[in-house]
N, C-alpha and C positions, 0 to 999 in steps of 0.2 A: 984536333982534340975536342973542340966545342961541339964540332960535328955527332962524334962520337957518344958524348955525352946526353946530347937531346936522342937519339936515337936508340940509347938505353933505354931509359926512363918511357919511352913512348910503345915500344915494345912490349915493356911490361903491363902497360897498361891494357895493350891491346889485349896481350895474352891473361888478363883477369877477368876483361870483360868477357873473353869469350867461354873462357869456365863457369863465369858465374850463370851464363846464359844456357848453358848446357847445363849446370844444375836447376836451375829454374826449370827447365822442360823438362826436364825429370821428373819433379817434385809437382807441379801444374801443367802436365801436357797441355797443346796445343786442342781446343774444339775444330771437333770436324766441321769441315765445311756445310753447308747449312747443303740439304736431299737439294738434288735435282728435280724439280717435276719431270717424270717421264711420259715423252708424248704418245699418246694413243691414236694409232692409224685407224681408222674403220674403213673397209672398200665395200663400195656397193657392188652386189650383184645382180646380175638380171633376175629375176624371179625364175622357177625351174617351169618347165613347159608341161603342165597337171593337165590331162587326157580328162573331161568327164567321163565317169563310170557310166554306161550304158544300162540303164535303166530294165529292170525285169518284163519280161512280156505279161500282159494282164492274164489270168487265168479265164480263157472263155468256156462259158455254161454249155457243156452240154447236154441237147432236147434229148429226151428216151425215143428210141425209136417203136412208134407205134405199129407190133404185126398185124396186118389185117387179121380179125377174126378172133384175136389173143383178148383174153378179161382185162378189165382196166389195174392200174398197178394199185393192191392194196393200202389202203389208208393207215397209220399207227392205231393198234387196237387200245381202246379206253373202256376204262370199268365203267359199265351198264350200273345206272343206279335199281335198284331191287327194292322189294317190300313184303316182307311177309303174308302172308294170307292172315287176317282177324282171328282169336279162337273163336270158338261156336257158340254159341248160347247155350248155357246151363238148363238144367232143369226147372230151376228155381227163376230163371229167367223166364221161359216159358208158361210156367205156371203162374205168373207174375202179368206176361202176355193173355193169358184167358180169359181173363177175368177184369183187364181193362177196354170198360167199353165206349170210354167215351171218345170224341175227334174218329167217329169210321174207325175203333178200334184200332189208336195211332199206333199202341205199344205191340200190336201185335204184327202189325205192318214193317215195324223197322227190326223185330226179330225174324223175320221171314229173311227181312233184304241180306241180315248178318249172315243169318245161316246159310244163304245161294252165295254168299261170298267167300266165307269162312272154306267153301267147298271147291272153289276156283281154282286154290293154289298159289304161287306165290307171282305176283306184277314184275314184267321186265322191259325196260324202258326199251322204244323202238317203235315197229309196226305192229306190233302184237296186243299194246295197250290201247284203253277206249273204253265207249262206255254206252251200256243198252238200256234199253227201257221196255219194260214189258206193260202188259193189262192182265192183270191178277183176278180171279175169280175162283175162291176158294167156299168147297160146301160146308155147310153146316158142321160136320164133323170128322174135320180137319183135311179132307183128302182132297186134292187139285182139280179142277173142274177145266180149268182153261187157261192158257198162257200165252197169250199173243205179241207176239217181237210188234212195237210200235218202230222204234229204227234204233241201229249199230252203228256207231263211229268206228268197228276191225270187226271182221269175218271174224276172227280167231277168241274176239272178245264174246263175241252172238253164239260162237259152238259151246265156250266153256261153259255160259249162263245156263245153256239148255240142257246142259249133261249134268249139271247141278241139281236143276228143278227134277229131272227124271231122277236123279236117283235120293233124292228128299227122306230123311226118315220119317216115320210116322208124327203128325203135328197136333198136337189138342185142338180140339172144338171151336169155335169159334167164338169170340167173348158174348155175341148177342143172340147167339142161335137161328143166327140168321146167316145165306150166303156172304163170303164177305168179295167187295168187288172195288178194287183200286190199282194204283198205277205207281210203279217203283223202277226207278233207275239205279242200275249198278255203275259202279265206277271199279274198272280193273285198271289202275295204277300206279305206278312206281312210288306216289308222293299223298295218293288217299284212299281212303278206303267209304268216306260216306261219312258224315257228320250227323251223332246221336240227338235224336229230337230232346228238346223239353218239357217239361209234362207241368209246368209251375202255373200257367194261366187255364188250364183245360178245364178245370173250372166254370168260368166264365162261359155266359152264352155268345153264341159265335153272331158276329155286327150283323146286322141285315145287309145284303146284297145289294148295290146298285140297279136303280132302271131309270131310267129315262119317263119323268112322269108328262113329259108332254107328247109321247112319241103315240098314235093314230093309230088304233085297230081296225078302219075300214068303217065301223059302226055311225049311224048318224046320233048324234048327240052324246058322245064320246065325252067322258069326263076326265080329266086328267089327276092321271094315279095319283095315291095318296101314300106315302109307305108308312108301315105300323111303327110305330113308336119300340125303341131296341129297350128290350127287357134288361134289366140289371140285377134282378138276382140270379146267386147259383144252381145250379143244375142239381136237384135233388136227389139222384145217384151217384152224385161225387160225395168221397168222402177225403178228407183232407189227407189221411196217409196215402190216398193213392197216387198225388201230384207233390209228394214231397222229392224236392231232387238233392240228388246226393252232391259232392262237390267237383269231382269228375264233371258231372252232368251241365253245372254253373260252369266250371273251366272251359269246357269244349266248346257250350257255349257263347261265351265270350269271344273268344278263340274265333269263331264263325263269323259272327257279326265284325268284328274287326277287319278281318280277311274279308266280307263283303263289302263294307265300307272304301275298303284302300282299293278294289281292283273295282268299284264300281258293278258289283253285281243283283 
């Protein structure tokens, strides 16, 4: 019977705890076990077997073949620089030319040169352009007496000069009533046409010329030149309107003197 007793009692106990332990895990489940780290395999592989690409063949130049006899192969054509021909001289220019007479009748020398230009045509850059130089001999009352080519930089430039002069229209008198006889170069091209004189010191008497006053005429007691003393006043035929220059006149010239300073001419 004592047997029996304790094995009551012990039983019960058992069977409490194990309810109350089943309520508990109800009421506060169990935490899950804490993650696994999962291990990570890596395999190496051989690298794959990459072929180099075969490189492009270079593009070789092909020569033009030269036909015997065939013209050479044209060049890219480029715009020819051009220039108009000058207009002519007015009347009033001319008339302006007659009647000045001083410097060999300068003003009527550079309206001559206008108008053989004016009558050219228009300058095209190439072998065509160039530039001549004549000897001018013109009579008293205005009609051409003689024109002689001194020299030509283009054939082509020396035809059109002389097709000018011939076909000339009638020219006033000459400012001194004298023949007039001087030397005038055309310029036919593309970038001038001749740069207009100044008329601002013609005035002034012209410097005396150099000579050499030791140089020996052969003579026994030869005395060594003396030169005159240069005159300083004006020339009594000039009158002040006749050398007044316009502002054109002062431009160009500047313009000239510049451009001969920088290229040294």
């Amino acid at each position: 019977m004592p047997a029996v007793r304790l094995r009551l009692p012990l039983a019960l106990v058992l069977s409490l705890g194990t309810h109350a332990g089943v309520l508990l895990w109800a009421v506060h489940p169990a935490s899950p076990p804490p993650p696994v780290a999962e291990a990570i395999r890596v395999r190496l592989a051989p690298p794959p077997d990459v072929k180099a690409k075969p490189l492009p063949p270079k593009a070789r130049k092909i020569k033009p073949v030269r036909v015997p006899g065939a013209p050479p192969p044209a060049a890219p054509a480029k715009p020819l620089a051009t220039m108009a021909a000058p207009p002519a001289p007015t009347a009033e220019d001319w008339q302006l030319a007659s009647t000045y007479t001083l410097k060999n009748s300068k003003r009527y020398r550079y309206t001559w040169g206008r108008q053989v230009r004016s009558m050219m045509g228009t300058a095209v850059e190439g072998v065509n352009q160039g530039q001549v130089r004549f000897r001018i001999t013109i009579n008293p009352d205005g009609t051409l007496a003689q024109a002689e080519e001194l020299w030509a930089t283009s054939g082509q430039v020396s035809a059109l000069a002389r097709q000018a002069i011939q076909n000339m229209p009638p020219l006033p008198p000459t400012p001194t009533g004298k023949p007039l006889v001087f030397e005038k170069t055309i310029a036919f091209m593309p970038y001038e046409t001749g740069w207009p004189p100044s008329y601002k010191y013609d005035c002034l008497p012209d410097p005396p010329q150099f000579r050499n006053p030791f140089a020996w005429n052969g003579t026994p007691g030869h005395q060594p030149y003396t030169p005159p003393p240069a005159r300083a006043e004006r020339d009594p035929d000039c009158h002040p309107s006749d050398v007044t220059s316009t502002f054109e006149e002062e431009e160009t010239e500047l313009k000239r003197q510049m451009e001969r300073n920088r290229w040294g001419w």
